[in-house]
TORPA-4810 file (N, C-alpha, C, O; in nm, 3 decimals):
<nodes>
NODE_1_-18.684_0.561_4.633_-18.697_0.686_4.705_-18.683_0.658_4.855_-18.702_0.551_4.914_X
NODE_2_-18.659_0.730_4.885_-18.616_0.780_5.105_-18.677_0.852_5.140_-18.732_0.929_5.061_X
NODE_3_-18.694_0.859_5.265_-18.744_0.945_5.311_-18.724_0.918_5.478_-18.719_0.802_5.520_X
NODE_4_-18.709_1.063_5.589_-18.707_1.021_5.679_-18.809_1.120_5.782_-18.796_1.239_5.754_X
NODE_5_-18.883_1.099_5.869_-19.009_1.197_5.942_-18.869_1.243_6.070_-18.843_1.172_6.167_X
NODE_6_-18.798_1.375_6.038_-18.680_1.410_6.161_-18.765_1.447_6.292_-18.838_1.546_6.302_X
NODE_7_-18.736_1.321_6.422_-18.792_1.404_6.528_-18.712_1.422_6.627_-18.753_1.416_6.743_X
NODE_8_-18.571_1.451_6.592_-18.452_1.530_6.685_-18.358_1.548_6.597_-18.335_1.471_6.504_X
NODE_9_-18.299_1.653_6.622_-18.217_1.706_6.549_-18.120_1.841_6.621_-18.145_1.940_6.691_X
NODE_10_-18.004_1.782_6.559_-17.904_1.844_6.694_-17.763_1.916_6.629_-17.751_1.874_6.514_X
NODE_11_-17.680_1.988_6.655_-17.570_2.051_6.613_-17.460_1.944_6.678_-17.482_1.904_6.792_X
NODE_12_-17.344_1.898_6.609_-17.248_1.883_6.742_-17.096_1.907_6.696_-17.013_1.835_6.640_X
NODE_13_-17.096_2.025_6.737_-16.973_2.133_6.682_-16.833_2.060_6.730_-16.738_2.069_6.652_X
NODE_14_-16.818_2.002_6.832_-16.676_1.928_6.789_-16.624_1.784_6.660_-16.515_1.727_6.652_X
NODE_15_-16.751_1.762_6.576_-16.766_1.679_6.482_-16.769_1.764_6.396_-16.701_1.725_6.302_X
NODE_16_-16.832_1.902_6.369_-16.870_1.953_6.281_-17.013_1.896_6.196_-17.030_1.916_6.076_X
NODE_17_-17.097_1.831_6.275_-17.232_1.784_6.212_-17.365_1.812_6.209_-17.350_1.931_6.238_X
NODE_18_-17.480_1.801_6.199_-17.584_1.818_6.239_-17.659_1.667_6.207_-17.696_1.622_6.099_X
NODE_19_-17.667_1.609_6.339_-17.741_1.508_6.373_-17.876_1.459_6.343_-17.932_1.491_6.448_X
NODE_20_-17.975_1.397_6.265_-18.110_1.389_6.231_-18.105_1.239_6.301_-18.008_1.163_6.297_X
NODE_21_-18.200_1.221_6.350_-18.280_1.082_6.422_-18.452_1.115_6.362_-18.509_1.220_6.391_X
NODE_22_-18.496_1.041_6.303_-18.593_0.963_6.287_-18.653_0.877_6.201_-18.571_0.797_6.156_X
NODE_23_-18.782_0.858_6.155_-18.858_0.716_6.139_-18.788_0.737_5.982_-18.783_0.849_5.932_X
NODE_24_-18.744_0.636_5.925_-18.736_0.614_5.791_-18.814_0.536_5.690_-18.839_0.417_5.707_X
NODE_25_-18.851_0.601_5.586_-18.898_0.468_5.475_-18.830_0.496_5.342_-18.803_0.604_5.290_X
NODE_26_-18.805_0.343_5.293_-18.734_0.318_5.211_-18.558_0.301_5.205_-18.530_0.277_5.322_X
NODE_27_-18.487_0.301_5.161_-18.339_0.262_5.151_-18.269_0.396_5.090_-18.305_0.462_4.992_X
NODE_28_-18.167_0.414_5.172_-18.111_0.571_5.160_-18.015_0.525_5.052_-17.937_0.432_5.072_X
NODE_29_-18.022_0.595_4.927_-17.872_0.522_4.828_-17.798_0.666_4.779_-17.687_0.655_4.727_X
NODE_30_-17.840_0.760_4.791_-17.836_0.920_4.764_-17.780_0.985_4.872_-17.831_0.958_4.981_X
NODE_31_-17.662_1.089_4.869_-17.613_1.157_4.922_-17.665_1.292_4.977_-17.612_1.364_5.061_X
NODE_32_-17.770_1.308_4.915_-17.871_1.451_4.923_-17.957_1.411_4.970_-17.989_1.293_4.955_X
NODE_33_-18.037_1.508_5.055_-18.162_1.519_5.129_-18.250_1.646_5.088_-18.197_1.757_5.092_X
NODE_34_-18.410_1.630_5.042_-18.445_1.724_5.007_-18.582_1.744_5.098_-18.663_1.655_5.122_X
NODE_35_-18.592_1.937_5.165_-18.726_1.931_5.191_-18.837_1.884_5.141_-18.850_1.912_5.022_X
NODE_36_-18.905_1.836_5.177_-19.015_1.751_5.095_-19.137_1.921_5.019_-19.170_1.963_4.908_X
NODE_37_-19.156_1.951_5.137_-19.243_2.106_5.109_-19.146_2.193_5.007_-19.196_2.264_4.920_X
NODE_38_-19.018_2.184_5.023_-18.983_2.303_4.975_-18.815_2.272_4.910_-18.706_2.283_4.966_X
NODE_39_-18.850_2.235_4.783_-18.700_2.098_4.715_-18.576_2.236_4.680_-18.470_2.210_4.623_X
NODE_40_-18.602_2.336_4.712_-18.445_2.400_4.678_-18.435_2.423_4.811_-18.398_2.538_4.837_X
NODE_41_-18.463_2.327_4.940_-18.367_2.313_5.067_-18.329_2.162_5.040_-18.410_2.073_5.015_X
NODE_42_-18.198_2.151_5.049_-18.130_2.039_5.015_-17.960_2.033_5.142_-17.874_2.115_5.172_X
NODE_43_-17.980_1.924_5.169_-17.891_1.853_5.314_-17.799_1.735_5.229_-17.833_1.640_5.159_X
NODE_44_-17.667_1.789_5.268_-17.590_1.710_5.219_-17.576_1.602_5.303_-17.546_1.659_5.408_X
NODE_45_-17.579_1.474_5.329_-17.562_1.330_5.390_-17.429_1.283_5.419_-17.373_1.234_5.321_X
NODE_46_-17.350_1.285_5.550_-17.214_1.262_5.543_-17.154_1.145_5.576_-17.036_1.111_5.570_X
NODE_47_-17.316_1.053_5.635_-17.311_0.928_5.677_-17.432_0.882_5.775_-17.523_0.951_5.821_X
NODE_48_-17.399_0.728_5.795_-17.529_0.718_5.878_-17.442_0.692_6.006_-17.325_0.656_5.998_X
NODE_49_-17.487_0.707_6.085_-17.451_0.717_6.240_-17.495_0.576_6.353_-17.417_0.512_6.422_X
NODE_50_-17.612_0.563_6.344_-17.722_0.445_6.427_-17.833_0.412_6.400_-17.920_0.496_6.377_X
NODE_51_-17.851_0.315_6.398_-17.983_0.195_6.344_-18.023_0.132_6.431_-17.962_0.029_6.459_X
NODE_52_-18.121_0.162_6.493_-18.198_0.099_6.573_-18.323_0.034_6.526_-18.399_0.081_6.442_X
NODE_53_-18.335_-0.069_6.584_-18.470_-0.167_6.588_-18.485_-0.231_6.475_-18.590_-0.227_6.411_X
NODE_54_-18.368_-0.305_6.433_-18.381_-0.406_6.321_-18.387_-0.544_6.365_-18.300_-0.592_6.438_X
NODE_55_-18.499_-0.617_6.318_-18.536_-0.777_6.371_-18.509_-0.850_6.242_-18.445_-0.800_6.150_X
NODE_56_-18.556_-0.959_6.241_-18.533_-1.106_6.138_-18.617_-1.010_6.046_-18.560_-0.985_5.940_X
NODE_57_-18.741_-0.952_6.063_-18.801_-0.952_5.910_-18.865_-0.774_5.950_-18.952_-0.737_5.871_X
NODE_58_-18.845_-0.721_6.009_-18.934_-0.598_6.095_-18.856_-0.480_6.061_-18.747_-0.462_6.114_X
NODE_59_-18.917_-0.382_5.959_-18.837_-0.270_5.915_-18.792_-0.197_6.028_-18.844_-0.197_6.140_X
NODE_60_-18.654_-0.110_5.977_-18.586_-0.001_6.064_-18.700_0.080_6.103_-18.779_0.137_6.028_X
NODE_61_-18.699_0.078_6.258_-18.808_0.190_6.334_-18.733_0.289_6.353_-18.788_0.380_6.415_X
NODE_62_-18.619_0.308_6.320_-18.519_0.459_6.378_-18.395_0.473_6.325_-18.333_0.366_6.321_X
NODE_63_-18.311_0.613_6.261_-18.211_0.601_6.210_-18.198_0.741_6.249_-18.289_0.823_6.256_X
NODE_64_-18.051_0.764_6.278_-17.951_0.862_6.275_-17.880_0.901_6.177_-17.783_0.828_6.155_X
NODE_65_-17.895_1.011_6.091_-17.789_1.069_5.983_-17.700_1.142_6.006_-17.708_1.183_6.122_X
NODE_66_-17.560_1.207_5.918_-17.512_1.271_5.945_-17.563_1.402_5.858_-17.602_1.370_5.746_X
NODE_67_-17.568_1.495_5.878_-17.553_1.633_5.777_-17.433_1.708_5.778_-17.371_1.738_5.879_X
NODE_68_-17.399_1.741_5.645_-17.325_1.860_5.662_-17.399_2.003_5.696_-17.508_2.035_5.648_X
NODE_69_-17.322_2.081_5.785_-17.365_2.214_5.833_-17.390_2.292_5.695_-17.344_2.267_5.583_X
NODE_70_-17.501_2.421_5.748_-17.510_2.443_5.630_-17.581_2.618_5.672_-17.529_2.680_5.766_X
NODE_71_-17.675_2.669_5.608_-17.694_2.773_5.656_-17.867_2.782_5.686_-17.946_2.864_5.638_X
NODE_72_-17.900_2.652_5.797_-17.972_2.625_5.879_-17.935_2.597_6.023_-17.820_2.586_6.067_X
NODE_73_-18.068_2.585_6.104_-18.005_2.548_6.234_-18.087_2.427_6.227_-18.189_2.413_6.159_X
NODE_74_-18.021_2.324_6.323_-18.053_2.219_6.323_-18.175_2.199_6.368_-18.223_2.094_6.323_X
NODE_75_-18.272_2.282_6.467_-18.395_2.262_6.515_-18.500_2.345_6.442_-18.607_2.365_6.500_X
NODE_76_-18.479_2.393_6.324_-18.551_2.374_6.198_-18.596_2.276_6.094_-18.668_2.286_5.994_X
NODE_77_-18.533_2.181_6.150_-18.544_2.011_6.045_-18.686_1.978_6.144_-18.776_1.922_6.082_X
NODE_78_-18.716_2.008_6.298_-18.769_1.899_6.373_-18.926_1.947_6.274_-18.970_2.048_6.219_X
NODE_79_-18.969_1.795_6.296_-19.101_1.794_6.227_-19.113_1.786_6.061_-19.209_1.740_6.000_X
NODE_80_-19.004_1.836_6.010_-19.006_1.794_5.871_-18.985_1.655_5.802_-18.963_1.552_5.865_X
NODE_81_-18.995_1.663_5.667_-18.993_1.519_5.598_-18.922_1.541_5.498_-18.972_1.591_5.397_X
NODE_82_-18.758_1.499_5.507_-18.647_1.469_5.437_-18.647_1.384_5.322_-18.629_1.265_5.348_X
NODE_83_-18.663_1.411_5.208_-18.634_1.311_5.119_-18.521_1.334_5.003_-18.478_1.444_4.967_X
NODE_84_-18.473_1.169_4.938_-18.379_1.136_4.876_-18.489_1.057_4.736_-18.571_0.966_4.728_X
NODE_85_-18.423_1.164_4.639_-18.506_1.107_4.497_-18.397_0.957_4.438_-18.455_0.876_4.365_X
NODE_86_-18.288_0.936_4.463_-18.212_0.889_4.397_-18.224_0.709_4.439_-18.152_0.627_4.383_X
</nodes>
């Protein structure tokens, strides 16, 4: 399982994306993202973007996803908890 705590989250209309940055746990292997509160909101995953703060043995402190657009706005994710069952 995945999961990520989103604490920015952004539109960026000449990519066509919606940007998520934050804390992750566990290993993303799933293409879907599900509200954790509320599982028939679901974020399609179009890639990962940036990984920050990886050492010799010291888990990822920060990750960037891609989303596909959808019929949310992107500063509705902030504060939520994204997860991937797969």
């Amino acid at each position: 399982m995945f999961s990520i705590e989103v604490k920015t989250a952004f539109f960026i209309k000449v990519a066509n994306i919606v940007a998520i940055e934050g804390k992750p746990n566990g290993d993303l292997k799933g293409k879907v993202l599900h509200d954790e509160t509320d599982n028939s909101k679901s974020y399609n995953v179009k890639g990962v973007a940036l990984v920050n703060g990886r050492e010799y043995i010291s888990p990822i402190e920060s990750i960037t996803l891609q989303l596909e657009p959808g019929d949310y706005s992107a500063e509705d994710l902030i504060g939520k908890r994204l997860v991937s069952y797969d």
